[in-house]
N, CA, C and O atoms as a Tinker XYZ file with bonds, in Angstrom:
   536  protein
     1  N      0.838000   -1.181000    0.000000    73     2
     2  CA     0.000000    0.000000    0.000000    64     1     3
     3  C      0.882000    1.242000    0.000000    63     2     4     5
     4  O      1.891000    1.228000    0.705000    81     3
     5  N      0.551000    2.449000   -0.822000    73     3     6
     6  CA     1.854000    3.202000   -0.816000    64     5     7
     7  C      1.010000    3.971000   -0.366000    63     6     8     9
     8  O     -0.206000    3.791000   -0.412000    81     7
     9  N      1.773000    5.219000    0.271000    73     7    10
    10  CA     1.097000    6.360000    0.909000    64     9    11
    11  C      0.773000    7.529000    0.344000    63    10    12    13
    12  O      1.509000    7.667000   -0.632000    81    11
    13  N     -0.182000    8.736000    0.491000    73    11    14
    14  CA    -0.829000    9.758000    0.004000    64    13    15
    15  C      0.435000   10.853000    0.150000    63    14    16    17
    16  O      0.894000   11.155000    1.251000    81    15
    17  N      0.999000   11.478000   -1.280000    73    15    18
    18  CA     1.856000   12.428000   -1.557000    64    17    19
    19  C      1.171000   13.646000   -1.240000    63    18    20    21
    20  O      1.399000   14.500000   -0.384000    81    19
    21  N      0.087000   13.519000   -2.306000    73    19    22
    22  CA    -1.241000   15.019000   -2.263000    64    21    23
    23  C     -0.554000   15.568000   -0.823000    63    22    24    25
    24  O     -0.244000   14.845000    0.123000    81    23
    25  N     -0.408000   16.929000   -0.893000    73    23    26
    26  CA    -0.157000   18.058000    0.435000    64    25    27
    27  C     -1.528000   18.076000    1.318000    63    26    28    29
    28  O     -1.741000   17.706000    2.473000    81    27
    29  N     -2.471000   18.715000    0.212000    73    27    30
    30  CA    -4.024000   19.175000    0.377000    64    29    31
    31  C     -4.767000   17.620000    1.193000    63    30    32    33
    32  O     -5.242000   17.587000    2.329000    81    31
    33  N     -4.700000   16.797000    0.500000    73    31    34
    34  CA    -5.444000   15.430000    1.345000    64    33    35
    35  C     -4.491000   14.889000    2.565000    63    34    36    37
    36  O     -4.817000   14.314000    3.604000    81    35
    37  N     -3.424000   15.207000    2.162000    73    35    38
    38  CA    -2.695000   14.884000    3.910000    64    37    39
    39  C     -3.521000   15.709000    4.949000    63    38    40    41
    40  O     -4.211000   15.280000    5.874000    81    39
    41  N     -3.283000   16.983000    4.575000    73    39    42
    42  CA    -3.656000   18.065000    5.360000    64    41    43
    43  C     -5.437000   17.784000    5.745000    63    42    44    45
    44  O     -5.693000   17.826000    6.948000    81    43
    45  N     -6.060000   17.641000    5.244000    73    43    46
    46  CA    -7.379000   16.889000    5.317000    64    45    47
    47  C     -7.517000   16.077000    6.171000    63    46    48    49
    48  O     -8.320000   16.298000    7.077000    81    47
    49  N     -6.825000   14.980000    6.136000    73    47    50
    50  CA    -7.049000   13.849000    6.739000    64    49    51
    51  C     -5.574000   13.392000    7.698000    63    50    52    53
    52  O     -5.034000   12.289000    7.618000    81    51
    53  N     -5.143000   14.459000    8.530000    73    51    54
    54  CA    -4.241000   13.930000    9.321000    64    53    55
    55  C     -4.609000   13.290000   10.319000    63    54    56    57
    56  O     -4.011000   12.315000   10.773000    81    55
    57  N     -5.383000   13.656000   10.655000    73    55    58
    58  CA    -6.423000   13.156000   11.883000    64    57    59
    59  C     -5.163000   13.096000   13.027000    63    58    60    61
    60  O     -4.968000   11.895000   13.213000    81    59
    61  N     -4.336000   13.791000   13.772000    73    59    62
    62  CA    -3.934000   13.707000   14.992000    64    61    63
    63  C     -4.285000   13.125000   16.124000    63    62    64    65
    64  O     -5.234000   13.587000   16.757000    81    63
    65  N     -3.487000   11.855000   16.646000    73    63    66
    66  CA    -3.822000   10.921000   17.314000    64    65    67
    67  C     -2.838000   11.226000   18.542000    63    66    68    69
    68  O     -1.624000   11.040000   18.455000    81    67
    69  N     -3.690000   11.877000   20.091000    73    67    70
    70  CA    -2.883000   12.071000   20.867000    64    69    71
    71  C     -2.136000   10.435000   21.940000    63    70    72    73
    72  O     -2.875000    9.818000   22.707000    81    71
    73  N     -1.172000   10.183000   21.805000    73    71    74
    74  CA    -0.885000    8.867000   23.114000    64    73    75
    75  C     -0.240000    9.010000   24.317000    63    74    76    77
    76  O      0.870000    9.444000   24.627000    81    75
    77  N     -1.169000    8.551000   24.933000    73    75    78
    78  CA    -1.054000    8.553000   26.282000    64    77    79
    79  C     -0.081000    8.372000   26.754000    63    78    80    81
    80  O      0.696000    7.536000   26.292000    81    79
    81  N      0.290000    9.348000   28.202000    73    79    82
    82  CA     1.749000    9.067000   28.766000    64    81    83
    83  C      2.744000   10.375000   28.460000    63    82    84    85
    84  O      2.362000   11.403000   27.900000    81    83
    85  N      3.834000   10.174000   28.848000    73    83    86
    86  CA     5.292000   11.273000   29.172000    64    85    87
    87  C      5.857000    9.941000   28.348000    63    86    88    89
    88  O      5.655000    8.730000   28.429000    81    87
    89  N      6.720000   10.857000   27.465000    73    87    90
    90  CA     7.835000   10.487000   26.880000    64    89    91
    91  C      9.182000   11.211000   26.547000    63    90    92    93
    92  O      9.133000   12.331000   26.038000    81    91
    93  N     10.705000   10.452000   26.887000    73    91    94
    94  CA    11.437000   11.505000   26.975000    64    93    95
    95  C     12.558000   10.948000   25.538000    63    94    96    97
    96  O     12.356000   10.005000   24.773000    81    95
    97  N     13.839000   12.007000   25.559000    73    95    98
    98  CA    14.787000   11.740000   24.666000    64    97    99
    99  C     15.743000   11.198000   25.373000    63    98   100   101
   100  O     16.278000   12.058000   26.073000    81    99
   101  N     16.356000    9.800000   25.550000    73    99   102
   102  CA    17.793000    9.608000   26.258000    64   101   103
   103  C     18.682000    9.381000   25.376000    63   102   104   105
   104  O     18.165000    9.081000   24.300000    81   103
   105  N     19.977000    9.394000   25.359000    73   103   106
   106  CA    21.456000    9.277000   24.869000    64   105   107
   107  C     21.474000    7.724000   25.593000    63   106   108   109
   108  O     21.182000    7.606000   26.783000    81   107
   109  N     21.799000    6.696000   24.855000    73   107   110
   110  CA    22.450000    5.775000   25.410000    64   109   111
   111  C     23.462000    4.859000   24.761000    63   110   112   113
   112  O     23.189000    4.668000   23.576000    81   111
   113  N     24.558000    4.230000   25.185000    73   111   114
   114  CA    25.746000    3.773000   24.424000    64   113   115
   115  C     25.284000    2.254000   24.425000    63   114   116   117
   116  O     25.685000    1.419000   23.614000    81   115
   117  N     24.197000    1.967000   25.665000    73   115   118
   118  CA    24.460000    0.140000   25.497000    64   117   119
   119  C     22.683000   -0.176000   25.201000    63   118   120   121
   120  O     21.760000    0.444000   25.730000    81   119
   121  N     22.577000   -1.191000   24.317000    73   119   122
   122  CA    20.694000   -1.514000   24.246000    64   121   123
   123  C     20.232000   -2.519000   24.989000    63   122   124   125
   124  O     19.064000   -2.864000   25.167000    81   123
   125  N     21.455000   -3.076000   25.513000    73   123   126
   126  CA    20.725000   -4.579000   26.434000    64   125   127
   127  C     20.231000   -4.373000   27.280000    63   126   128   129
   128  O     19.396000   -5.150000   27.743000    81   127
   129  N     20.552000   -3.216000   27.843000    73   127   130
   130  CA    19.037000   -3.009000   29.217000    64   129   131
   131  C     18.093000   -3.015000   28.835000    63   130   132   133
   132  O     17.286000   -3.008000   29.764000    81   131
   133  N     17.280000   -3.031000   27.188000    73   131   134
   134  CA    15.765000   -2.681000   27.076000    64   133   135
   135  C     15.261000   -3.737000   26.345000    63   134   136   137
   136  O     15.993000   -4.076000   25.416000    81   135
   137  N     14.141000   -4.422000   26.488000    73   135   138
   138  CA    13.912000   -5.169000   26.009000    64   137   139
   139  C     12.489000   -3.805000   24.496000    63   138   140   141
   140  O     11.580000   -2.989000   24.648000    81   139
   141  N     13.514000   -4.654000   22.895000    73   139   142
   142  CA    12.843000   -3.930000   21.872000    64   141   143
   143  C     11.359000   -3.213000   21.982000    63   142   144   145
   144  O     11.056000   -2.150000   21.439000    81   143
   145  N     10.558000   -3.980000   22.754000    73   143   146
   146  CA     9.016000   -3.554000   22.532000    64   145   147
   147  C      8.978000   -2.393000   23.531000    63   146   148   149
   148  O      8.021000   -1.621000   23.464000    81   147
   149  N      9.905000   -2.202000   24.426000    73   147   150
   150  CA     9.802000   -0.520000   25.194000    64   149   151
   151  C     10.138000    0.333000   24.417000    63   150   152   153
   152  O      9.365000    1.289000   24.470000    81   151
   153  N     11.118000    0.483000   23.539000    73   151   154
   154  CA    11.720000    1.367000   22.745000    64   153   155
   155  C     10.701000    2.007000   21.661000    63   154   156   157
   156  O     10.274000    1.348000   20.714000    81   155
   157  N     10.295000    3.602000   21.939000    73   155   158
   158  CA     9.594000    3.638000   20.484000    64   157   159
   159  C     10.123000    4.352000   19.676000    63   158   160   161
   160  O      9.557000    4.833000   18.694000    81   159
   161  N     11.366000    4.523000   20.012000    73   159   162
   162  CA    11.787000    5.156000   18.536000    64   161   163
   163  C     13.560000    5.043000   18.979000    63   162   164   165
   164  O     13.901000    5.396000   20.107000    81   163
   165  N     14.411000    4.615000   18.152000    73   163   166
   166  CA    15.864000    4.292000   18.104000    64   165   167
   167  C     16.284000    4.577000   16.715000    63   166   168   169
   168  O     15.890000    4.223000   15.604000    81   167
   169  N     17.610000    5.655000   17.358000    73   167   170
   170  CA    18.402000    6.222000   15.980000    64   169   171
   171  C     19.797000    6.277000   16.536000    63   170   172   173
   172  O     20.151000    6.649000   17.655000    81   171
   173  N     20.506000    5.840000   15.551000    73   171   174
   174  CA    22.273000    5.170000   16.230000    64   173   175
   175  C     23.181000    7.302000   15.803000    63   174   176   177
   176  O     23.291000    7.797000   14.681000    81   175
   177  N     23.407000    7.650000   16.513000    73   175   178
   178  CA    24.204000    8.851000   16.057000    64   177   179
   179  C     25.617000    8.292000   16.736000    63   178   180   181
   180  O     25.908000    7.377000   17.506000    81   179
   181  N     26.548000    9.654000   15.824000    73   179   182
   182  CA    27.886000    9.126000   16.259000    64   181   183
   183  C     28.142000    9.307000   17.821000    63   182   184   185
   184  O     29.276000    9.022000   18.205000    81   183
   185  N     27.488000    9.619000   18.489000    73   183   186
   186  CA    27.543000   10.153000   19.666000    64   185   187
   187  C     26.866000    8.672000   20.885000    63   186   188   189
   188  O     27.172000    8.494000   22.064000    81   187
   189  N     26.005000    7.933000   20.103000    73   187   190
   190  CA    25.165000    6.742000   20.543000    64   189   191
   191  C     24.072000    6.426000   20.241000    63   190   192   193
   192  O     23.798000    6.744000   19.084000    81   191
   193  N     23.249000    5.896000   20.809000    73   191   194
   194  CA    21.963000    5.675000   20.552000    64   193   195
   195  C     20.985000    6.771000   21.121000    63   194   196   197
   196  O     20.856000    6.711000   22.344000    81   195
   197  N     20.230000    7.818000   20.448000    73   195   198
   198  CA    19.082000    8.137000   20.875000    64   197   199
   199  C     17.584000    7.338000   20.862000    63   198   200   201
   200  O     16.999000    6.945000   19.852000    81   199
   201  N     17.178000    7.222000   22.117000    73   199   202
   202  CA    15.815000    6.258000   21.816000    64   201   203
   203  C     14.640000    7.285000   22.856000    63   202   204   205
   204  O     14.995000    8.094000   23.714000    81   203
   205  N     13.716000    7.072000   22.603000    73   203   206
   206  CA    12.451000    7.460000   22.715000    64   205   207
   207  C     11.617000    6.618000   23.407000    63   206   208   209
   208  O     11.013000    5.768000   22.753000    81   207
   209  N     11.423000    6.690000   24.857000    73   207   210
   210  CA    10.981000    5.872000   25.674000    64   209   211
   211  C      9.702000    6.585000   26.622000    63   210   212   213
   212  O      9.401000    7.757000   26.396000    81   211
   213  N      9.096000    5.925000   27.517000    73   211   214
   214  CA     7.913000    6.396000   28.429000    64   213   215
   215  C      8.588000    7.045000   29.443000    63   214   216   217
   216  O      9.470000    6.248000   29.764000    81   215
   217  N      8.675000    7.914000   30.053000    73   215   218
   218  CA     9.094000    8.690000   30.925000    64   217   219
   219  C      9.319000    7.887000   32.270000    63   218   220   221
   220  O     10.214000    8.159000   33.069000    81   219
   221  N      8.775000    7.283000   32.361000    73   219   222
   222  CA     8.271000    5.817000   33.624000    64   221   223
   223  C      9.257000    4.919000   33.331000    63   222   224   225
   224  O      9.867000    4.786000   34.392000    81   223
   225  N      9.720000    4.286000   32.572000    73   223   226
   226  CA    10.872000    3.396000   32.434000    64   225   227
   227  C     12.319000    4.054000   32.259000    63   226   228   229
   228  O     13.248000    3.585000   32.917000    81   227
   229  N     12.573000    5.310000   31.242000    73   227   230
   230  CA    13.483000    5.908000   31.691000    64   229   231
   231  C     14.113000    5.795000   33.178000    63   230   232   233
   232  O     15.154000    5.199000   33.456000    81   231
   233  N     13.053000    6.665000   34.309000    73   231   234
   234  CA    13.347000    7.205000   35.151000    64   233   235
   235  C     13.793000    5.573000   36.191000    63   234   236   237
   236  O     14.836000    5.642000   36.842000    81   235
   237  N     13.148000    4.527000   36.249000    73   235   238
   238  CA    13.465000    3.479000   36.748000    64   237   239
   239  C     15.024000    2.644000   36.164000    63   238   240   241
   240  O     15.614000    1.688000   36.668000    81   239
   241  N     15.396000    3.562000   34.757000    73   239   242
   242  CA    16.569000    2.688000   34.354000    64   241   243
   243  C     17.855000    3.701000   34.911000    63   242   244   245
   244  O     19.055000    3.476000   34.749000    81   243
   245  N     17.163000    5.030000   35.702000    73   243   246
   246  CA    17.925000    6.328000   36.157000    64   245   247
   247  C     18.852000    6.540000   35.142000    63   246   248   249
   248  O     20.076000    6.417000   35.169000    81   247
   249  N     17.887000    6.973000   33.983000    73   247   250
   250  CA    18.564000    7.748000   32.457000    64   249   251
   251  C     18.298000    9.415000   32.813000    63   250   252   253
   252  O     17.615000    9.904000   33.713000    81   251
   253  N     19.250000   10.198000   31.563000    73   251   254
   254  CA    18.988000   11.285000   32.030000    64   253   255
   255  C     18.270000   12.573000   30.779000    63   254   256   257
   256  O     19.080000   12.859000   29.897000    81   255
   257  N     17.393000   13.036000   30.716000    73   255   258
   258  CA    16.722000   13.428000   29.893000    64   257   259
   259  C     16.378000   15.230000   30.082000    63   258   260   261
   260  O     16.417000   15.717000   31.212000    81   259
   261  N     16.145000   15.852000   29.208000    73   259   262
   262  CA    15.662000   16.835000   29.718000    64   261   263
   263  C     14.508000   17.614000   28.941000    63   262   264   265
   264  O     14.220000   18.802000   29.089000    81   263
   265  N     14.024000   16.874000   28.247000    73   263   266
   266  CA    12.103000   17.281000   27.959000    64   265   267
   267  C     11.539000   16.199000   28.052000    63   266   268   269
   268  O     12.040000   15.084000   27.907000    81   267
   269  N     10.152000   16.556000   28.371000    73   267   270
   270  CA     9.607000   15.534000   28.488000    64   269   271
   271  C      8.106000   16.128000   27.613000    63   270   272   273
   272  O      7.646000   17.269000   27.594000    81   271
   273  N      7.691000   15.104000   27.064000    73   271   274
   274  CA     7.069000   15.478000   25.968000    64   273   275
   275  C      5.669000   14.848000   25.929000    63   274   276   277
   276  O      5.545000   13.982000   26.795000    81   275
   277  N      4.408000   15.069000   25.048000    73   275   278
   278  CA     3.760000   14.273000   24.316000    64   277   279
   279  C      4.070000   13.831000   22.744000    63   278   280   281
   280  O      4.782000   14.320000   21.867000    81   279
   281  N      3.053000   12.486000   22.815000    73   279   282
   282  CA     3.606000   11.672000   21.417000    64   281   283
   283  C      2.132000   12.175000   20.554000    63   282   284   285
   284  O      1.029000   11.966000   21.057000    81   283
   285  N      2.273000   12.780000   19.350000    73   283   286
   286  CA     0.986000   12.981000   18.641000    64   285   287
   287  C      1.445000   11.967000   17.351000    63   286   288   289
   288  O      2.619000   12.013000   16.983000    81   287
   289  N      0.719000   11.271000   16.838000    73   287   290
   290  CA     0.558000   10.438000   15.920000    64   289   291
   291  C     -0.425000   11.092000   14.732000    63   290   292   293
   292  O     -1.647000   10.991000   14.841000    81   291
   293  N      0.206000   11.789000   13.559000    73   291   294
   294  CA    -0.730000   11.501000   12.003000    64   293   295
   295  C     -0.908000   10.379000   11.525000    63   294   296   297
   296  O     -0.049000    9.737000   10.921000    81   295
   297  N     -2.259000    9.959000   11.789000    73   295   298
   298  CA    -2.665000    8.678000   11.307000    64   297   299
   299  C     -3.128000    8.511000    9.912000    63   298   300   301
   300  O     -3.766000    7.487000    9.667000    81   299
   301  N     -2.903000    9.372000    8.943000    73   299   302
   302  CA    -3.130000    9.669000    7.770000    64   301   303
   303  C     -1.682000    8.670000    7.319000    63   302   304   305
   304  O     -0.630000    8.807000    7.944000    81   303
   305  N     -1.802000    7.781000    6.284000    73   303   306
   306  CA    -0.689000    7.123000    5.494000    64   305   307
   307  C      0.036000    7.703000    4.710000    63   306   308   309
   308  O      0.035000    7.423000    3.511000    81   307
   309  N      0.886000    8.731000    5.296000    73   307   310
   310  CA     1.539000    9.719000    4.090000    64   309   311
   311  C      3.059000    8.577000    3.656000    63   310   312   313
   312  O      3.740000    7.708000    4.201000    81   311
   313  N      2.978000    9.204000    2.510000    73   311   314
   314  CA     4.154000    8.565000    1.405000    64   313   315
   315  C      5.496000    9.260000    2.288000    63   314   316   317
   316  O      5.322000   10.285000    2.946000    81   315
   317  N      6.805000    8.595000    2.220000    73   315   318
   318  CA     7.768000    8.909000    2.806000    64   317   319
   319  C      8.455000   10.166000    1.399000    63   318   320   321
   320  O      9.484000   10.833000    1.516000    81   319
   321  N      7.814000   10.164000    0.571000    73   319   322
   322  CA     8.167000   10.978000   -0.482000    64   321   323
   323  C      6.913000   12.420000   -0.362000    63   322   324   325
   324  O      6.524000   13.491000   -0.829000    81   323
   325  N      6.818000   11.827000    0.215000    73   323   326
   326  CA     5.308000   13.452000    0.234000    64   325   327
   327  C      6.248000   14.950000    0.598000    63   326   328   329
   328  O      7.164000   15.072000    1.411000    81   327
   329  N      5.671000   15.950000   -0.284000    73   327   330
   330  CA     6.790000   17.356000    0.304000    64   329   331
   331  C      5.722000   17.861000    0.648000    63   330   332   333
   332  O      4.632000   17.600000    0.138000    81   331
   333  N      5.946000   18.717000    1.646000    73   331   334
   334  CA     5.338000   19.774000    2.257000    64   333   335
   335  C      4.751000   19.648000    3.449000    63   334   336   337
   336  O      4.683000   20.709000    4.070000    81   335
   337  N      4.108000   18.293000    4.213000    73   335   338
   338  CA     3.821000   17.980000    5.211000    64   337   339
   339  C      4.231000   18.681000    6.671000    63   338   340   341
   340  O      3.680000   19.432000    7.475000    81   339
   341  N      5.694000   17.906000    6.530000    73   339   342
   342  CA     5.791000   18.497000    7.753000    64   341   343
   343  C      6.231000   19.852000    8.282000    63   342   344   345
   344  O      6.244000   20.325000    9.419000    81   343
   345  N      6.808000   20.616000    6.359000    73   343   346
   346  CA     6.706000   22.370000    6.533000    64   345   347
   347  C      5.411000   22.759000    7.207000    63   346   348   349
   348  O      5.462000   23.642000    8.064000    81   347
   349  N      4.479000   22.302000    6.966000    73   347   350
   350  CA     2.823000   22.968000    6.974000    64   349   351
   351  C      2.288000   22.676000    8.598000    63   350   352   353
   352  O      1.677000   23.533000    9.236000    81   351
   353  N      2.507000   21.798000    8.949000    73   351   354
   354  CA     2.396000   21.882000   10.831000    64   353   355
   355  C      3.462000   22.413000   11.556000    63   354   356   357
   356  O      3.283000   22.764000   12.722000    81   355
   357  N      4.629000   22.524000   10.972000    73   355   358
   358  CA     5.835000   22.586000   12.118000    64   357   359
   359  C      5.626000   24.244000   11.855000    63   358   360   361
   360  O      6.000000   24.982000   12.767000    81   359
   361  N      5.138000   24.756000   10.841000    73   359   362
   362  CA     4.713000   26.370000   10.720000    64   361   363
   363  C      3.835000   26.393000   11.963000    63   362   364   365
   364  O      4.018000   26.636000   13.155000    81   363
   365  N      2.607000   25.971000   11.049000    73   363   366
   366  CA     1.613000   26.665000   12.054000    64   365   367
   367  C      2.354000   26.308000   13.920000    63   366   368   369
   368  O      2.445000   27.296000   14.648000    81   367
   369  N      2.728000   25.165000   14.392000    73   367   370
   370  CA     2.835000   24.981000   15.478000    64   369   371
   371  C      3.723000   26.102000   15.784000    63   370   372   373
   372  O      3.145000   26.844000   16.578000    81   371
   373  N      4.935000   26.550000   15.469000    73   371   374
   374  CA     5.687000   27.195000   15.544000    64   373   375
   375  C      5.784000   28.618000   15.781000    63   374   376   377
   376  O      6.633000   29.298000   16.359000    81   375
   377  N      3.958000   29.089000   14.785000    73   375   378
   378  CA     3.320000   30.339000   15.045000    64   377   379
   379  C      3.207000   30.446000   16.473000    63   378   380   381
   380  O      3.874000   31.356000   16.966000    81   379
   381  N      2.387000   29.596000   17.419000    73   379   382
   382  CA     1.985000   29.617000   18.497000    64   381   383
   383  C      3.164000   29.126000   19.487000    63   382   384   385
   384  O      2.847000   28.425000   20.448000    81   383
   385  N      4.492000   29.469000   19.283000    73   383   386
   386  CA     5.616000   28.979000   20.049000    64   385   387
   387  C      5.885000   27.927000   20.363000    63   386   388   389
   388  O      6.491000   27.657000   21.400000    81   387
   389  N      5.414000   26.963000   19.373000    73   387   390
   390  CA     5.096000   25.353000   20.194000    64   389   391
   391  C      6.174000   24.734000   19.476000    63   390   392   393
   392  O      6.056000   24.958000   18.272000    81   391
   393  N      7.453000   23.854000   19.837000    73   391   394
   394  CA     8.700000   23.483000   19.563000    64   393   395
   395  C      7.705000   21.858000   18.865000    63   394   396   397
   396  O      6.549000   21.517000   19.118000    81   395
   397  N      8.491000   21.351000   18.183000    73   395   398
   398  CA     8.056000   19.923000   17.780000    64   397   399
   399  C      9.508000   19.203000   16.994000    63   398   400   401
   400  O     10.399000   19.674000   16.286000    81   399
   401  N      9.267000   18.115000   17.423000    73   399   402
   402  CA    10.510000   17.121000   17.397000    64   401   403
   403  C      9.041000   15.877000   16.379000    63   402   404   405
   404  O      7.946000   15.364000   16.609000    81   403
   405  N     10.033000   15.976000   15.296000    73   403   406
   406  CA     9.611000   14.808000   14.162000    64   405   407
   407  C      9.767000   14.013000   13.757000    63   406   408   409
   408  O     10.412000   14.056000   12.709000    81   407
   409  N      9.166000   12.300000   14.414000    73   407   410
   410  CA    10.044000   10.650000   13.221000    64   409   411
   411  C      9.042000   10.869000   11.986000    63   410   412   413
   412  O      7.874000   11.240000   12.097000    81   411
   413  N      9.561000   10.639000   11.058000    73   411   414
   414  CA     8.761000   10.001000    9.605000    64   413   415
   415  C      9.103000    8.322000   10.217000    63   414   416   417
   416  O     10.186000    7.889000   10.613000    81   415
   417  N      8.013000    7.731000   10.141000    73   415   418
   418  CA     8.515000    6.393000   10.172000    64   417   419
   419  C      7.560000    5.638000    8.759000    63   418   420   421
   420  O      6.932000    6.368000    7.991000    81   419
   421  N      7.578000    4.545000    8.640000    73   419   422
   422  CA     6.704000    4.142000    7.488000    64   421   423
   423  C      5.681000    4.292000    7.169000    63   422   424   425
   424  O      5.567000    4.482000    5.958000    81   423
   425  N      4.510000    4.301000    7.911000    73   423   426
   426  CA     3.118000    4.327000    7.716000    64   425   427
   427  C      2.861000    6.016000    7.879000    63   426   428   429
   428  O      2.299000    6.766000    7.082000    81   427
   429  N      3.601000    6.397000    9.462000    73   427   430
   430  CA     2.840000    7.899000    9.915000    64   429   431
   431  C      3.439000    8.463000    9.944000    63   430   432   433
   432  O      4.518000    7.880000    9.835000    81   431
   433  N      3.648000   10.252000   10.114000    73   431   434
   434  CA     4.680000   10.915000   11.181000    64   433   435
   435  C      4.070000   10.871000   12.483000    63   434   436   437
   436  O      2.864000   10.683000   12.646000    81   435
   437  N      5.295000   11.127000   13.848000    73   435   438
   438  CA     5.126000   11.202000   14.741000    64   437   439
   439  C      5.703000   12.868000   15.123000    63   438   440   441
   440  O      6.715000   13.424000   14.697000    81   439
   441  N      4.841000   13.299000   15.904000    73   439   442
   442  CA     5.265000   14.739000   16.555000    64   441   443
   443  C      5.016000   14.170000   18.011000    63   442   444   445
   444  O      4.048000   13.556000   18.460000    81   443
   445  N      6.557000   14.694000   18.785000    73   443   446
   446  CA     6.792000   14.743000   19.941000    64   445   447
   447  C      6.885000   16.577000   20.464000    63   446   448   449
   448  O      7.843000   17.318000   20.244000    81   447
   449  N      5.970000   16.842000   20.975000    73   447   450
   450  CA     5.655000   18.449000   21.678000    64   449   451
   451  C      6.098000   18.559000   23.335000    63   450   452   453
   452  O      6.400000   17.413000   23.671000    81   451
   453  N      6.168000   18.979000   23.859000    73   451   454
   454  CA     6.615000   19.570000   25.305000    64   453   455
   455  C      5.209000   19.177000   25.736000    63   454   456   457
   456  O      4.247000   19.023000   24.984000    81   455
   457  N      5.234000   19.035000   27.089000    73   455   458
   458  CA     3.752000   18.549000   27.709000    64   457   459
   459  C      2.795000   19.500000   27.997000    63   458   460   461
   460  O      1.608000   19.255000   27.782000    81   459
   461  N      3.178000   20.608000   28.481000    73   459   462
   462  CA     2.314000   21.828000   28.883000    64   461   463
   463  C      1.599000   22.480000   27.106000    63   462   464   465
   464  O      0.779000   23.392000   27.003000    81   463
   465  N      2.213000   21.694000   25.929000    73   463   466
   466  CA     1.667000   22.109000   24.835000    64   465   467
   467  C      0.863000   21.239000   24.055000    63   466   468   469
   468  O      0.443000   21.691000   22.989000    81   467
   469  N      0.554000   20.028000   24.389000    73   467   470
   470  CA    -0.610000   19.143000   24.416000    64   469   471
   471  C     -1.456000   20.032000   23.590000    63   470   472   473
   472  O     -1.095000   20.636000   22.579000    81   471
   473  N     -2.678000   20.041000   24.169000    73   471   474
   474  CA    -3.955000   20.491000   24.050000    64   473   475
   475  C     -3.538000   21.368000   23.127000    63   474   476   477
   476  O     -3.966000   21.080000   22.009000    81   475
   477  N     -2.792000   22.434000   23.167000    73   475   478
   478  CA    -2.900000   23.532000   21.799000    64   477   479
   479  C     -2.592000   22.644000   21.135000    63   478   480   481
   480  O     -3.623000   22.241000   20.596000    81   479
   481  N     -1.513000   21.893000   20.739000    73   479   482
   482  CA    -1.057000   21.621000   19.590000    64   481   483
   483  C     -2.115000   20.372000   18.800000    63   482   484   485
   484  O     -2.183000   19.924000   17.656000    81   483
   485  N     -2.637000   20.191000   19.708000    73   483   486
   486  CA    -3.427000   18.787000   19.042000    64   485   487
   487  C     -4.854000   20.201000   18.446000    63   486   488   489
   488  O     -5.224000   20.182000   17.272000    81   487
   489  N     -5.400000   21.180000   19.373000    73   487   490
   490  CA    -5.886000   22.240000   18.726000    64   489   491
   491  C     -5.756000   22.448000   17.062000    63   490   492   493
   492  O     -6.664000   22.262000   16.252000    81   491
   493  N     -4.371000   22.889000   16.768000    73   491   494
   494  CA    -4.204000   23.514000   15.641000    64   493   495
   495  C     -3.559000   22.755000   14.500000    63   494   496   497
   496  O     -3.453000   23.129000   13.332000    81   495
   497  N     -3.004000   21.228000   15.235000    73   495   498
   498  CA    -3.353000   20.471000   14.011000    64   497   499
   499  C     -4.616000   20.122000   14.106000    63   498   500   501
   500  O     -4.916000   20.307000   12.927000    81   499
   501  N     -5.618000   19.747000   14.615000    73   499   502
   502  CA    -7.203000   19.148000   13.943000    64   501   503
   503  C     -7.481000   20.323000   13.126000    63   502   504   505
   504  O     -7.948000   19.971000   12.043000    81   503
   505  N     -7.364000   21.637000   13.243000    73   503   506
   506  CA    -7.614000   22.760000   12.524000    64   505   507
   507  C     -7.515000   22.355000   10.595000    63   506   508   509
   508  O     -8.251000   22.591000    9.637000    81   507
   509  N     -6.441000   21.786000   10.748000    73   507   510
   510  CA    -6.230000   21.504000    9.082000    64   509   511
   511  C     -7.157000   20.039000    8.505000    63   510   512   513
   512  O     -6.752000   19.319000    7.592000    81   511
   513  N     -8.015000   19.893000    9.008000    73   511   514
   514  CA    -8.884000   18.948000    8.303000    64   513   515
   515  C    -10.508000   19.809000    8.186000    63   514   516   517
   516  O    -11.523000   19.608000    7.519000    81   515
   517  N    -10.072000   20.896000    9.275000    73   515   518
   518  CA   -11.020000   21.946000    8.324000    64   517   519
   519  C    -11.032000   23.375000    7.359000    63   518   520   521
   520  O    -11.924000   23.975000    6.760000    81   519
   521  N     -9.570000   23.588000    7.535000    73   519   522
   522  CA    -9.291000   24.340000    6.562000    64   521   523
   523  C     -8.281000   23.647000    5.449000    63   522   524   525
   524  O     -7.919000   22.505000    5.732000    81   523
   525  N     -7.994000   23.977000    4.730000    73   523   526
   526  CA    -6.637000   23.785000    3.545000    64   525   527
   527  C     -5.611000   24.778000    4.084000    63   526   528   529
   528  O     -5.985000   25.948000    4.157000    81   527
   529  N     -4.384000   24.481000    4.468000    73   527   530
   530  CA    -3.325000   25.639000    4.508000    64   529   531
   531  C     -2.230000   25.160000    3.342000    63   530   532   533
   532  O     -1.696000   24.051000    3.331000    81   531
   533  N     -2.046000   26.032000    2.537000    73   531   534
   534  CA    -1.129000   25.478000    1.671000    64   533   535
   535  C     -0.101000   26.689000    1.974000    63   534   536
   536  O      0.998000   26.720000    1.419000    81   535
């Protein structure tokens, strides 16, 4: 199944999916402390592993982090080739001072926001399934 390029029908149908919970960013050099299905997001930099975990297991593995975030999910199937997507939210969010940290992963993007920015941000993305912002 390949995913929707169209800007305009992304933007339509992102449908922003807020998930439950604190999630933070840790630096880590070793992976055998975690068993794969905690991890939701792992990227090897030259520096180590950044992974993307529940704020709750972090803090029990006494990792050290310093935002702590919500996870918003576009559940819209955008194409990993689609342009303009994530210019067109990381604007608008950005209008309203709201920082956002972005995976493209296969099926969705994921936006990770600061916690106290929740509610707006899930606000002004549902906004674009009733307007068009191009």
């Amino acid at each position: 199944m390949e995913g929707e390029k169209n800007l305009e029908k992304l933007l339509k149908s992102m449908r922003p999916y807020h998930n439950e919970g604190d999630y933070v960013f840790c630096l880590v050099n070793d992976l055998t402390t975690f068993e794969s299905n905690t991890i939701v997001m792992l990227f090897r930099e030259t520096e180590g592993f950044t992974v993307i975990l529940k704020k709750e297991l972090a803090d029990s593995l006494k990792l050290e982090y310093s935002f702590v975030a919500s996870w918003i999910t576009l559940t819209v199937h955008s194409s990993l080739e689609a342009v303009g997507l994530t210019a067109a939210f990381s604007k608008a969010l950005s209008q309203e001072g709201i920082s956002c940290n972005v995976v493209a992963a296969f099926y969705h993007d994921h936006i990770f926001v600061g916690k106290k920015d929740t509610d707006k941000a899930m606000e002004i993305l549902n906004r674009f399934s009733d307007t068009t912002v191009l």
